[in-house]
C-alpha positions as CSV (number, residue, x, y, z in Angstrom):
1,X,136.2,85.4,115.7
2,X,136.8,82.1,117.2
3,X,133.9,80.1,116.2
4,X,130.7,82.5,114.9
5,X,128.4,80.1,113.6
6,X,126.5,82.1,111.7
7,X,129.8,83.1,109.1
8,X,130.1,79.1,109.1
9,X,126.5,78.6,107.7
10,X,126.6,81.6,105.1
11,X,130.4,80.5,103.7
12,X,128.7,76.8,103.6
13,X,125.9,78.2,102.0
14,X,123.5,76.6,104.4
15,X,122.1,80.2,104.9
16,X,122.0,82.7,102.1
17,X,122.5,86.3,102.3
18,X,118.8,87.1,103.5
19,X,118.8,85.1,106.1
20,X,122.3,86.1,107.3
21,X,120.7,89.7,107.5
22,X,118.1,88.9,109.2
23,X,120.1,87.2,112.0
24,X,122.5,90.0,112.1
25,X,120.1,93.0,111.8
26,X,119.4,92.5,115.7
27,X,122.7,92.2,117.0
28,X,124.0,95.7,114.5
29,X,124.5,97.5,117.4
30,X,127.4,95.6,118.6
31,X,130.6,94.3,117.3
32,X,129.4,90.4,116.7
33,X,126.3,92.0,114.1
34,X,128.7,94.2,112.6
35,X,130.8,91.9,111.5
36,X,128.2,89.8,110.4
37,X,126.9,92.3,108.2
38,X,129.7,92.9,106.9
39,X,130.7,89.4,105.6
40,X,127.6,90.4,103.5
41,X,130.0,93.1,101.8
């Protein structure tokens, strides 16, 4: 990923891992919210 700024937030711990679900949960069906949940992993 080039710039995903939702990986940004969770690494800076701007967003915890709840709310990094719940932003990805959405998108699982496609390659962005799968990688997102995984960084949770």
């Amino acid at each position: 990923m080039v710039a995903c700024p939702e990986e940004i937030a969770f690494v800076q711990q701007w967003i915890d891992a709840a709310a990094l679900q719940k932003l990805a949960t959405p998108l699982a069906k496609n390659g962005y919210g799968q990688y997102l949940l995984n960084l949770l992993k």
